[in-house]
C-alpha positions in Angstrom: -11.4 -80.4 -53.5 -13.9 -82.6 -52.2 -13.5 -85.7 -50.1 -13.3 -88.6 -52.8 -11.1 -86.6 -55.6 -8.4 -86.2 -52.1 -8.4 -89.9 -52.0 -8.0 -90.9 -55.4 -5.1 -88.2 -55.5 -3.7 -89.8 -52.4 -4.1 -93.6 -53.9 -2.6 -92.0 -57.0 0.6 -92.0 -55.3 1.1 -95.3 -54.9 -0.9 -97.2 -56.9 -3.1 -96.7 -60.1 -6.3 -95.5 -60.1 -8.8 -96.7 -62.8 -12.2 -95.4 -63.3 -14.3 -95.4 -66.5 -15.9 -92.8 -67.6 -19.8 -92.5 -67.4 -20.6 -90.8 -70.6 -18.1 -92.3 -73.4 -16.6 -95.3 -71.5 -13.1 -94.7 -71.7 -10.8 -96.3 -68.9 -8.9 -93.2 -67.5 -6.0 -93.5 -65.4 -6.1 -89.9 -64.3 -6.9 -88.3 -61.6 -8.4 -84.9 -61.8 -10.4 -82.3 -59.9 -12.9 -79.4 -60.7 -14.3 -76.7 -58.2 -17.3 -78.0 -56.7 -19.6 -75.5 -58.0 -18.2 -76.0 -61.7 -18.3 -79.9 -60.9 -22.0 -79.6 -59.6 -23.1 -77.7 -62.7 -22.0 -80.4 -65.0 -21.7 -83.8 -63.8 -24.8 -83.4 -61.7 -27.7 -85.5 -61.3 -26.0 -88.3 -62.3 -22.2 -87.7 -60.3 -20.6 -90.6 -62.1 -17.0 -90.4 -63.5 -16.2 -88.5 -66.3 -13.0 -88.1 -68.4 -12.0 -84.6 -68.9 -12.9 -84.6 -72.6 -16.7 -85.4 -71.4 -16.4 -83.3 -68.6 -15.8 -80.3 -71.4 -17.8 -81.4 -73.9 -21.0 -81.4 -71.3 -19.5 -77.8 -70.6 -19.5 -76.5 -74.0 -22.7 -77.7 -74.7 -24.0 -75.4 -71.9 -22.2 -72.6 -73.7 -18.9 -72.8 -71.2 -15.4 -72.6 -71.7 -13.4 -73.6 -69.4 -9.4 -73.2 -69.0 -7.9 -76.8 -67.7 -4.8 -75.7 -65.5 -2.4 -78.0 -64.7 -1.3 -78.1 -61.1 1.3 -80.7 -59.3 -0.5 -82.7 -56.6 2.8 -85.1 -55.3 6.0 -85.3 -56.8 7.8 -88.3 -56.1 11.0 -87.9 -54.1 14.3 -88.5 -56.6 
């Protein structure tokens, strides 16, 4: 995980972390992560936010499919 996704994930935890994404505009209140190699293949040159649904779309159109996993990062103490 590179540098800034572990900060938003650690900002994540206490408070909410905005970001729109480059491509369709959509404010996304999530905070996800891709390998760096898979995130260099398809958000690069530009590096700007993406939402998931762009990130996979900019995949598919490069004749990728990729499996979205989902993985805890923090669980809040109960």
């Amino acid at each position: 995980m590179n540098l800034v996704a572990r900060i938003k994930s650690l900002l994540a935890r206490v408070t909410c972390v905005i970001e729109f994404c480059h491509d369709c505009g959509k404010r996304q209140p999530v905070v996800w992560t891709a390998d760096d190699a898979v995130w260099a293949e398809f958000a690069r040159p530009d590096n700007q936010p993406l939402c998931p649904d762009c990130f996979d779309k900019r995949a598919d159109r490069a004749g990728v499919l990729l499996r979205w996993v989902p993985q805890v990062d923090y669980r809040r103490p109960t």
